[in-house]
TITORZA-235273 format. One record per residue (C-alpha): x, y, z. Coordinates in steps of 0.05 Angstrom, whole numbers, padded with zeros to 5 digits, always signed. Example, Ala and Ser with C-alpha at 12.3 -4.5 7.8 and 13.67 -1.06 7.14 Angstrom:
! TITORZA-235273
+00246-00090+00156;+00273-00021+00143;
END
This chain:
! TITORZA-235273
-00953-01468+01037;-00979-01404+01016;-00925-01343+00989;-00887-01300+01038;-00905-01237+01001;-00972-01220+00950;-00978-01164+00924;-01049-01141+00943;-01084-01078+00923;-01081-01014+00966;-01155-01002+00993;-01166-00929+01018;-01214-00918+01076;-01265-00890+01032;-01287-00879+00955;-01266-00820+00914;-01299-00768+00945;-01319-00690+00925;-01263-00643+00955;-01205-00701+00950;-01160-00705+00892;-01155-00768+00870;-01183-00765+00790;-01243-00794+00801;-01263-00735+00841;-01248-00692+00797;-01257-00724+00726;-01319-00704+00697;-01362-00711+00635;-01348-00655+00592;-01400-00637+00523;-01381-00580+00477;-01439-00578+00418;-01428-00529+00356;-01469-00562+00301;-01427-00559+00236;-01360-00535+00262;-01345-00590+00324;-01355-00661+00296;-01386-00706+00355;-01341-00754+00388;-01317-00785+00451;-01241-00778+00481;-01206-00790+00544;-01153-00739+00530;-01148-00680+00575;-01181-00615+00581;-01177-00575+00646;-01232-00519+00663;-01170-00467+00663;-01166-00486+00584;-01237-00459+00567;-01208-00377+00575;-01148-00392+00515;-01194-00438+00484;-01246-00383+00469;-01200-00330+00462;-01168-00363+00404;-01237-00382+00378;-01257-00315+00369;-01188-00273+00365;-01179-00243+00420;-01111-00227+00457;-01104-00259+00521;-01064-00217+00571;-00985-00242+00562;-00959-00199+00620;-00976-00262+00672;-00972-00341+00662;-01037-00370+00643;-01064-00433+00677;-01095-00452+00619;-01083-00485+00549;-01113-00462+00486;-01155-00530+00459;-01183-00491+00398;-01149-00545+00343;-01165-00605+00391;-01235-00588+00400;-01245-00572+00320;-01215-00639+00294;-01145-00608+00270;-01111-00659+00313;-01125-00723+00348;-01093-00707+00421;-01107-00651+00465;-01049-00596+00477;-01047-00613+00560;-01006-00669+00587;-01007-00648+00655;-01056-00616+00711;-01034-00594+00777;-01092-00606+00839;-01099-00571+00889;-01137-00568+00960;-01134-00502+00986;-01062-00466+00972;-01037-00539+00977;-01008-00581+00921;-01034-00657+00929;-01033-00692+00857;-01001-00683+00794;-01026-00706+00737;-00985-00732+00687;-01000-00767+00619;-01030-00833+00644;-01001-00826+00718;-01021-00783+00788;-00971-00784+00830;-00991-00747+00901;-00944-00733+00954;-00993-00740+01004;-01052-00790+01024;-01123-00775+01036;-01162-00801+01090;-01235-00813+01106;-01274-00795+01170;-01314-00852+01191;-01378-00856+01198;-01433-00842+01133;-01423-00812+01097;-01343-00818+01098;-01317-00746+01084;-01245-00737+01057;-01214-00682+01018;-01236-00614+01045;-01262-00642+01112;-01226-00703+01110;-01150-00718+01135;-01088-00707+01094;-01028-00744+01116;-00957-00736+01086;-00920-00799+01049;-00853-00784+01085;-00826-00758+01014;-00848-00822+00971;-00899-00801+00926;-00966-00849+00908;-00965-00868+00836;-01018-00899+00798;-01031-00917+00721;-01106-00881+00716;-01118-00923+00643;-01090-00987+00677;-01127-00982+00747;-01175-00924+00741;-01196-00933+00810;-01126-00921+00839;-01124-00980+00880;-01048-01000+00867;-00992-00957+00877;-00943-00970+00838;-00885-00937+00854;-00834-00982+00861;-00853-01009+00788;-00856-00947+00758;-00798-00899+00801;-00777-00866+00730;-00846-00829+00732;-00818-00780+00796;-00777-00754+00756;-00821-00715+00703;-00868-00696+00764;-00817-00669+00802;-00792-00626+00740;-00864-00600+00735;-00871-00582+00811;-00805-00552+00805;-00834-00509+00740;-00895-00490+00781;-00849-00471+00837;-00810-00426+00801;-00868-00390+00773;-00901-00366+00842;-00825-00328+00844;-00850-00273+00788;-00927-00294+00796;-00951-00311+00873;-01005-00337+00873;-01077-00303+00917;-01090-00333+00983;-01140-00398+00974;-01209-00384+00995;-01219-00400+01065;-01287-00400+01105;-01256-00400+01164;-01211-00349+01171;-01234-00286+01182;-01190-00216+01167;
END
């Protein structure tokens, strides 16, 4: 007699695609050379593209303005071996002005789910279909199941918390720092 219940995989309509935000649209190779200073290596750890203006500021001394929140993270002691883990634990993604993943640690959680036109190629993200999760989040373990194929949110509930803690921090900021409108081709003023 075969189970009442398995537990099978969640299979999205289409592949990670460019424009969507699951992570393996937007995880990329990265190569920083300086012969003598930066000793060659490989790491998963994170660095976002907003870390490169700190990172280089520090590098060289400059200020960097402290009369707004920065995006980025300076990486300076990462990148030059002075410790083994970079300074970022989390990344925010979004499509448009839209927040639709949080990276956290090991985990994304997105409060919404992207869908794939049909046809070929399949198109999500930007041209795609987003549709809401009725206020339950996605979560996946991206060193476990770096394809995101299992949500596992009703395994791992506890990991809401901290992303709702840094939504609410981002949240708070746009109160002293809006942020500018998204770029829209569209929309014309």
């Amino acid at each position: 007699m075969p189970p009442l219940h398995r537990a099978t995989p969640h299979r999205r309509e289409t592949e990670n695609n460019l424009g969507d935000a699951y992570e393996g649209s937007i995880r990329t190779v990265g190569m920083v050379s300086w012969p003598g200073t930066i000793r060659p290596s490989v790491t998963n750890e994170m660095i976002a593209i907003h870390d490169i203006f700190p990172t280089l500021a520090k590098i060289i001394g400059a200020e960097i303005p402290t009369d707004r929140p920065m995006d980025g993270v300076d990486q300076s002691a990462f990148l030059l071996g002075q410790q083994d883990t970079s300074n970022r634990d989390h990344l925010l993604t979004f499509i448009g002005d839209r927040l639709v993943a949080v990276r956290w640690k090991q985990w994304r959680v997105y409060p919404v789910e992207f869908l794939g036109t049909r046809g070929n190629p399949s198109t999500a993200g930007y041209v795609g279909t987003i549709r809401e999760t009725a206020g339950y989040p996605q979560v996946y373990n991206i060193e476990a199941d770096p394809k995101e194929q299992v949500n596992v949110a009703h395994l791992n509930g506890w990991v809401v918390a901290p992303y709702l803690q840094l939504v609410s921090q981002y949240l708070e900021s746009l109160k002293k720092h809006p942020n500018p409108p998204a770029p829209n081709l569209t929309t014309f003023r």
